[in-house]
DSSP file (Angstrom, degrees, kcal/mol; ACC not computed):
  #  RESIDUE AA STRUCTURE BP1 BP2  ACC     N-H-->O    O-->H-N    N-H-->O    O-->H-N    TCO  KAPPA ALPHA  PHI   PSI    X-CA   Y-CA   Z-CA
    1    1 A X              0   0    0      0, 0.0     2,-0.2     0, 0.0     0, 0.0   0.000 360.0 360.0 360.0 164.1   28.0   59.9   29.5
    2    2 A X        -     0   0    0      2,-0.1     0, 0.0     1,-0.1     0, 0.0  -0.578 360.0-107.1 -93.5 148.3   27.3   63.5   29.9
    3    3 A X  S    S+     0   0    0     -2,-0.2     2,-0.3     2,-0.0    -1,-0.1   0.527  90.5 103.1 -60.5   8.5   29.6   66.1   27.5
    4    4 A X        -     0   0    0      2,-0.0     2,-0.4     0, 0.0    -2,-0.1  -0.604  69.8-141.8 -89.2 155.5   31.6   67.2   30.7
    5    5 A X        -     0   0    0     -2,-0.3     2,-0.4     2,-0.0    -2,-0.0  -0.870  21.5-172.5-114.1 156.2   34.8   65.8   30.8
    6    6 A X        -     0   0    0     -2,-0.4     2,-0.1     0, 0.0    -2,-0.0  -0.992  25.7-111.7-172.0 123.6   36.0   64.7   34.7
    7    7 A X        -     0   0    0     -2,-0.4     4,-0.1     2,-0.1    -2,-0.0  -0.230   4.8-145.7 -61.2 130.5   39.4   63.5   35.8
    8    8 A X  S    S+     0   0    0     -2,-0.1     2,-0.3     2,-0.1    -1,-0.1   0.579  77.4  97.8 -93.3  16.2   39.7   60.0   37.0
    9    9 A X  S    S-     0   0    0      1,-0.0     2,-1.1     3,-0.0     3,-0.1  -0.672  80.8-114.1 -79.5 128.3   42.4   61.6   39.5
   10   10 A X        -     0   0    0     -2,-0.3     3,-0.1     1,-0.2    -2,-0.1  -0.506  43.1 -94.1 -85.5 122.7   41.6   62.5   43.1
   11   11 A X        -     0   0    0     -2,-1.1     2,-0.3     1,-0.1    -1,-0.2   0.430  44.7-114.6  -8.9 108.8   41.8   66.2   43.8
   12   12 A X        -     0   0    0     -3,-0.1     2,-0.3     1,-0.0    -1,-0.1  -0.503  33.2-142.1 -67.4 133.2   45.6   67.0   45.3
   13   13 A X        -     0   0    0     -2,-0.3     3,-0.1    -3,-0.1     2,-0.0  -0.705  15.4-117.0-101.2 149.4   45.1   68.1   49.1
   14   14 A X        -     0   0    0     -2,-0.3    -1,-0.1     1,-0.1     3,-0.1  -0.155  55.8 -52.7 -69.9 173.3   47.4   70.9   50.5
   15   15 A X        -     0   0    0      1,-0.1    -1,-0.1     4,-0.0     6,-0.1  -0.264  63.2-109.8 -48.8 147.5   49.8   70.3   53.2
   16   16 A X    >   -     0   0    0      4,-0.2     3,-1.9     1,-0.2     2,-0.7  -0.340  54.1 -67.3 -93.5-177.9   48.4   68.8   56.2
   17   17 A X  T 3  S+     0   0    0      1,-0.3    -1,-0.2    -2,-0.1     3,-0.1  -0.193 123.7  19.2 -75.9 102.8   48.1   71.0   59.3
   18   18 A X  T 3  S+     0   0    0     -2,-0.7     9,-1.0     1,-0.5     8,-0.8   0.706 102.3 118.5 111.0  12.4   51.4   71.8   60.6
   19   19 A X  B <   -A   25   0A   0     -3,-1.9    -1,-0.5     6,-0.3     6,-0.2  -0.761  61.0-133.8-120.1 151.9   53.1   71.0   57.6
   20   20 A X    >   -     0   0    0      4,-2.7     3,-1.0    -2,-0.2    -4,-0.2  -0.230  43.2-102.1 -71.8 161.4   55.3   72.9   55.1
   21   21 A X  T 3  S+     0   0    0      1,-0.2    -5,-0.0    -2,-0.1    -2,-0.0   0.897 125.7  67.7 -50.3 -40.6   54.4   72.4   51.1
   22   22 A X  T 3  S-     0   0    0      1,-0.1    -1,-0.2    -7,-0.1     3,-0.1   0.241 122.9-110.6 -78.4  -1.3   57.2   70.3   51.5
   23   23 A X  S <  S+     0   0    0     -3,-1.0    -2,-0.1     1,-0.2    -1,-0.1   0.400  77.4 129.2  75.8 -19.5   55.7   67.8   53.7
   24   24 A X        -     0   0    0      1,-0.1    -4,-2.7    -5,-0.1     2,-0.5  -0.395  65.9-112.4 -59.7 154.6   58.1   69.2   57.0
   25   25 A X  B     -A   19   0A   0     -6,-0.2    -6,-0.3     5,-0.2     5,-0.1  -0.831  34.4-179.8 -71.1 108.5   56.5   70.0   60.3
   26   26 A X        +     0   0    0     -8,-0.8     2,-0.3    -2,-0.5    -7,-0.1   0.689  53.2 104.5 -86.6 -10.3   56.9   73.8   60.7
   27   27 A X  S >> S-     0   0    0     -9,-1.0     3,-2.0     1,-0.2     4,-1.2  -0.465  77.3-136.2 -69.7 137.6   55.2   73.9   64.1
   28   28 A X  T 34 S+     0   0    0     -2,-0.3    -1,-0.2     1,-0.2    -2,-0.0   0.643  97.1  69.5 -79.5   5.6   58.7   74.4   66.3
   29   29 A X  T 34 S+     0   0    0      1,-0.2    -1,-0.2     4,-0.0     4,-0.1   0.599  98.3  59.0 -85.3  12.2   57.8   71.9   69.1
   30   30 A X  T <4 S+     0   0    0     -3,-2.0     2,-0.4    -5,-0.1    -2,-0.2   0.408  88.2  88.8-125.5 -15.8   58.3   69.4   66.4
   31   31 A X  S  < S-     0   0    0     -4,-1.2     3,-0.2    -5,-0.1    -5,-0.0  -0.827  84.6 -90.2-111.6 170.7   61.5   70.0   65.5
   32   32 A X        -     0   0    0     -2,-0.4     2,-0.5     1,-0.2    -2,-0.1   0.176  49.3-101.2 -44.9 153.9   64.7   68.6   66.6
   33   33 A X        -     0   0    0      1,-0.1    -1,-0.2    -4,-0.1     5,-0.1  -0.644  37.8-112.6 -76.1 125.5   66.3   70.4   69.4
   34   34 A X    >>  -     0   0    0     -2,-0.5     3,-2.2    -3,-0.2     4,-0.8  -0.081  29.5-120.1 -63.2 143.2   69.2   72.7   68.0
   35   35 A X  T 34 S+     0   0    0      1,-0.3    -1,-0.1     2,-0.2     3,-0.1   0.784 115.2  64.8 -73.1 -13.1   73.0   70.9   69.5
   36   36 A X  T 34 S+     0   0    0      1,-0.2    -1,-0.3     3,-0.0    -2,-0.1   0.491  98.8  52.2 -92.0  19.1   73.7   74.3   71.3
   37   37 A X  T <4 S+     0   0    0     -3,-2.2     2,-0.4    -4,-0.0    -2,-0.2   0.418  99.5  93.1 -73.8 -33.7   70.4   73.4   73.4
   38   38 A X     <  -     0   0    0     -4,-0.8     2,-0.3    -5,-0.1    -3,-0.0  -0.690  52.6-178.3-123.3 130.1   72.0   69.9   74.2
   39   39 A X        -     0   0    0     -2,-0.4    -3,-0.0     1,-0.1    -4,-0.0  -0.905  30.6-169.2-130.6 128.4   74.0   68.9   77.0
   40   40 A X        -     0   0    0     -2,-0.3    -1,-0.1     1,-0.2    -2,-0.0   0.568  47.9-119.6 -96.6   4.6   75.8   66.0   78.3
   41   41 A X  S >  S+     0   0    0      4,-0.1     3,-1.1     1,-0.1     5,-0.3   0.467  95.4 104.0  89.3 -20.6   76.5   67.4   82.0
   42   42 A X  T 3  S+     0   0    0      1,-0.2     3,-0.1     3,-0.1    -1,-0.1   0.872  84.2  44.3 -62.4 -44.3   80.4   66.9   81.0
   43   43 A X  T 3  S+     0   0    0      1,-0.3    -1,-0.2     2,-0.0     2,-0.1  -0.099 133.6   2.2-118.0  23.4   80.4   71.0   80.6
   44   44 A X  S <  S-     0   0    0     -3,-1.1    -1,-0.3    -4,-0.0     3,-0.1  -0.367  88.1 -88.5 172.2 125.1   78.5   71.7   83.8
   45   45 A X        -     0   0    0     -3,-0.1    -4,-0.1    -2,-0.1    -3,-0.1   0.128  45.1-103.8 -35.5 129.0   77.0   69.6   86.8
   46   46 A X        -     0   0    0     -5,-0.3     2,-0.2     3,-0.1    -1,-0.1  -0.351  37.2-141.3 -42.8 143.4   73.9   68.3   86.7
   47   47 A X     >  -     0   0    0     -3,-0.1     4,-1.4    24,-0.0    -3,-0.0  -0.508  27.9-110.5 -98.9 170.6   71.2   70.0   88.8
   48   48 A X  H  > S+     0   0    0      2,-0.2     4,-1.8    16,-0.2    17,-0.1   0.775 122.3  54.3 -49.6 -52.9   68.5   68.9   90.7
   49   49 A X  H >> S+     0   0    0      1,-0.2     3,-2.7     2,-0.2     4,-1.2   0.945 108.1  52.5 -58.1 -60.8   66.2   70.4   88.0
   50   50 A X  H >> S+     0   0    0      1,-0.3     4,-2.4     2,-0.2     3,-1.7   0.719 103.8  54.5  32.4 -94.3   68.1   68.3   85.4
   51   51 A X  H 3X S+     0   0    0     -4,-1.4     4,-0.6     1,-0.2    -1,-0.3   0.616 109.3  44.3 -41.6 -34.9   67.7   65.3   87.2
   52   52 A X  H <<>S+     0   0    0     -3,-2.7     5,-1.8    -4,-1.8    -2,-0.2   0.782 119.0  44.9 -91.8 -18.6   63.5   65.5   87.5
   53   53 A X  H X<5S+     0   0    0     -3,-1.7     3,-1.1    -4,-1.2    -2,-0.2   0.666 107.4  57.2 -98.7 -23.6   63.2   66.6   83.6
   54   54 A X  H 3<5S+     0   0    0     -4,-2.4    -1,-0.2    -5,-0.4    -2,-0.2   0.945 107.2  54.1 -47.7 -42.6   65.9   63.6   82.8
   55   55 A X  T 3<5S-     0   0    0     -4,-0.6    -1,-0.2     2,-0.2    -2,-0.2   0.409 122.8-106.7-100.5  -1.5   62.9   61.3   84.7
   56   56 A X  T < 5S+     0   0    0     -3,-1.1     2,-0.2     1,-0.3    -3,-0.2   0.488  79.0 130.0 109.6 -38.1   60.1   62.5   82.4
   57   57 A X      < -     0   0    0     -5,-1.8     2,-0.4     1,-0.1    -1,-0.3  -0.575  65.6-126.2-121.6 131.7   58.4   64.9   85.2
   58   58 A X        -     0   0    0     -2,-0.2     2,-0.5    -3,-0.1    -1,-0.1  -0.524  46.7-118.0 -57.2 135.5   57.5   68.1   85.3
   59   59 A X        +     0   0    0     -2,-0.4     2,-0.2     4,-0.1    -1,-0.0  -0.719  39.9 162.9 -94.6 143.8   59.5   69.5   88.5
   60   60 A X    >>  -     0   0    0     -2,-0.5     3,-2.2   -11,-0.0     4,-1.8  -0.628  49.4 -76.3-135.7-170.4   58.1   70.8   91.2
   61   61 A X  T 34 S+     0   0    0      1,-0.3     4,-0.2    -2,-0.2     5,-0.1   0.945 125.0  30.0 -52.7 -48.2   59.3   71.5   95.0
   62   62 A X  T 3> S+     0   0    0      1,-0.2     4,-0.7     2,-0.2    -1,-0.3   0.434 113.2  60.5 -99.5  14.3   59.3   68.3   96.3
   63   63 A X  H <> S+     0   0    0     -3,-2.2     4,-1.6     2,-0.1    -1,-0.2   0.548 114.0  37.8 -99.2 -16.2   60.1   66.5   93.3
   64   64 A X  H  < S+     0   0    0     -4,-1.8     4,-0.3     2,-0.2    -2,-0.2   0.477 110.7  63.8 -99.2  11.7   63.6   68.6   92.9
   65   65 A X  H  > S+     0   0    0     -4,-0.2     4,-2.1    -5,-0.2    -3,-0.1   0.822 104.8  43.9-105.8 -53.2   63.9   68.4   96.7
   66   66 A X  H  < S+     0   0    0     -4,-0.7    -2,-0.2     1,-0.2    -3,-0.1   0.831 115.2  49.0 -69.7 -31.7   64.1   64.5   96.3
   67   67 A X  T  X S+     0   0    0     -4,-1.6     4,-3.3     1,-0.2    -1,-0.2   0.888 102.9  60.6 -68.7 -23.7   66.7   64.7   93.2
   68   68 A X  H  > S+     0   0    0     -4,-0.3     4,-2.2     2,-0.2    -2,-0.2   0.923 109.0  37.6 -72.0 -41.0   68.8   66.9   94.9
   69   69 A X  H >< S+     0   0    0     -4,-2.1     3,-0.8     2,-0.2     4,-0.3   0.374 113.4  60.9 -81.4-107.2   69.5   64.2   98.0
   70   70 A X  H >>>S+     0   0    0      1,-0.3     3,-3.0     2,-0.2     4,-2.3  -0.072 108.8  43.4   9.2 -83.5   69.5   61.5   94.9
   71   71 A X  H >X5S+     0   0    0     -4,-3.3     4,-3.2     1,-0.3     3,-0.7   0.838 115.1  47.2 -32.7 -76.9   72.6   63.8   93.6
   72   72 A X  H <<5S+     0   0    0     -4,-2.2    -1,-0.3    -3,-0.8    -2,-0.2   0.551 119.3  41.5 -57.9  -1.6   74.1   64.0   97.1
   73   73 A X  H <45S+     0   0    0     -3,-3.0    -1,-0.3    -4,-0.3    -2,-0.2   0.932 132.2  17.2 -86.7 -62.6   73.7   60.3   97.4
   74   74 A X  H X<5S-     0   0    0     -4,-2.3     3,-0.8    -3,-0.7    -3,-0.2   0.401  86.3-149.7-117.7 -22.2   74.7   59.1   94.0
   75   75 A X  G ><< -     0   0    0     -4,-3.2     3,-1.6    -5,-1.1     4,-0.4  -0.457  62.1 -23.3  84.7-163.5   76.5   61.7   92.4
   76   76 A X  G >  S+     0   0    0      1,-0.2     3,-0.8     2,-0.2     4,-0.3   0.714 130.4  71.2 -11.9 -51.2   76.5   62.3   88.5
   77   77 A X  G <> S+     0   0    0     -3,-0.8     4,-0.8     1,-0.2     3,-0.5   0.654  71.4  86.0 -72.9 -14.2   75.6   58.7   88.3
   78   78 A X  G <4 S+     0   0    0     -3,-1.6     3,-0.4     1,-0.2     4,-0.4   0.880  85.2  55.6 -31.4 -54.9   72.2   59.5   89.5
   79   79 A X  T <> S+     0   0    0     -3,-0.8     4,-1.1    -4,-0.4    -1,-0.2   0.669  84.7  83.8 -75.5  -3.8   71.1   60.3   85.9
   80   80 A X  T >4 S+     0   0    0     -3,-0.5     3,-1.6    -4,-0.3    -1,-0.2   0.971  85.2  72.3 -68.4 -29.9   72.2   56.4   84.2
   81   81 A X  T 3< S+     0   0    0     -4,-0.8    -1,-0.2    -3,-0.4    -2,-0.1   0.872  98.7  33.3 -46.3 -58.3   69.2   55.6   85.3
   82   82 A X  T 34 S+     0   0    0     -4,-0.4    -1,-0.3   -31,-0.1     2,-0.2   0.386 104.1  84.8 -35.2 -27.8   67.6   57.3   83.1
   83   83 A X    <<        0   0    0     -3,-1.6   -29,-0.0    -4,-1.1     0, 0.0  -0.546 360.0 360.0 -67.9 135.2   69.8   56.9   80.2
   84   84 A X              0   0    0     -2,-0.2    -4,-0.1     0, 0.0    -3,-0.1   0.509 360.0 360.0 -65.1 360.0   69.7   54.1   77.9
Protein backbone atom coordinates (compact mmCIF):
# COMPACT_ATOMS: atom_id res chain seq x y z
CA UNK A 1 0.00 0.00 0.00
CA UNK A 2 1.02 3.50 -0.68
CA UNK A 3 1.83 5.93 2.59
CA UNK A 4 -1.49 7.87 1.99
CA UNK A 5 -4.09 6.97 4.24
CA UNK A 6 -7.81 6.84 2.47
CA UNK A 7 -11.20 6.36 4.20
CA UNK A 8 -13.03 3.24 3.61
CA UNK A 9 -16.24 5.61 3.89
CA UNK A 10 -18.06 7.02 0.90
CA UNK A 11 -17.85 10.81 0.59
CA UNK A 12 -21.25 12.34 2.43
CA UNK A 13 -23.39 14.09 -0.51
CA UNK A 14 -25.21 17.34 0.29
CA UNK A 15 -28.91 17.58 0.14
CA UNK A 16 -30.41 16.51 -2.89
CA UNK A 17 -31.94 19.10 -5.14
CA UNK A 18 -34.90 20.61 -3.56
CA UNK A 19 -34.04 19.61 -0.30
CA UNK A 20 -33.23 21.34 3.02
CA UNK A 21 -29.92 19.94 5.02
CA UNK A 22 -32.54 18.44 6.84
CA UNK A 23 -33.71 16.16 4.19
CA UNK A 24 -37.34 18.42 3.75
CA UNK A 25 -38.45 19.58 0.36
CA UNK A 26 -38.14 23.42 0.39
CA UNK A 27 -39.36 23.91 -3.14
CA UNK A 28 -43.20 25.29 -2.05
CA UNK A 29 -45.15 23.18 -4.67
CA UNK A 30 -44.07 20.41 -2.50
CA UNK A 31 -45.45 21.26 0.49
CA UNK A 32 -48.67 20.60 2.05
CA UNK A 33 -51.32 23.04 1.43
CA UNK A 34 -51.75 25.46 4.54
CA UNK A 35 -55.67 24.55 6.27
CA UNK A 36 -56.65 28.28 5.58
CA UNK A 37 -56.25 27.30 1.76
CA UNK A 38 -58.63 24.31 2.34
CA UNK A 39 -62.14 24.14 1.90
CA UNK A 40 -64.93 21.76 2.31
CA UNK A 41 -67.81 23.93 0.35
CA UNK A 42 -69.74 23.83 3.90
CA UNK A 43 -68.47 27.78 4.26
CA UNK A 44 -69.41 28.68 0.62
CA UNK A 45 -71.03 27.00 -2.47
CA UNK A 46 -69.21 25.26 -4.80
CA UNK A 47 -68.50 26.92 -8.12
CA UNK A 48 -68.40 25.79 -11.43
CA UNK A 49 -64.54 26.36 -11.27
CA UNK A 50 -64.42 24.13 -8.15
CA UNK A 51 -66.12 21.50 -9.71
CA UNK A 52 -63.52 21.18 -12.98
CA UNK A 53 -60.32 21.47 -10.54
CA UNK A 54 -62.24 18.80 -8.08
CA UNK A 55 -62.14 16.48 -11.62
CA UNK A 56 -58.31 16.81 -12.08
CA UNK A 57 -58.74 19.38 -15.19
CA UNK A 58 -57.36 22.42 -15.89
CA UNK A 59 -60.65 24.65 -16.54
CA UNK A 60 -61.35 26.14 -19.40
CA UNK A 61 -64.70 27.73 -21.03
CA UNK A 62 -66.43 24.88 -21.98
CA UNK A 63 -65.19 22.70 -19.44
CA UNK A 64 -66.79 25.17 -16.54
CA UNK A 65 -69.76 25.67 -18.89
CA UNK A 66 -70.49 21.90 -18.50
CA UNK A 67 -69.90 21.89 -14.51
CA UNK A 68 -71.94 24.61 -14.07
CA UNK A 69 -75.29 22.69 -15.63
CA UNK A 70 -73.72 19.51 -13.68
CA UNK A 71 -74.29 21.96 -10.44
CA UNK A 72 -77.72 23.02 -11.65
CA UNK A 73 -78.56 19.40 -12.31
CA UNK A 74 -77.07 17.79 -9.27
CA UNK A 75 -76.52 20.24 -6.83
CA UNK A 76 -73.58 20.11 -4.09
CA UNK A 77 -73.66 16.44 -4.68
CA UNK A 78 -72.13 17.00 -8.05
CA UNK A 79 -68.66 16.93 -6.37
CA UNK A 80 -69.03 12.98 -4.44
CA UNK A 81 -68.06 12.02 -7.47
CA UNK A 82 -65.02 13.02 -7.14
CA UNK A 83 -64.47 12.41 -3.49
CA UNK A 84 -63.47 9.31 -2.08
Amino acid sequence: MSGSSESSEAPKKGPKRGESSQGRATDPADQPTPDRLLHTGAERPLDPEDLVRLSGREPTPERVEKARKLLEEEGPAAAERYLP
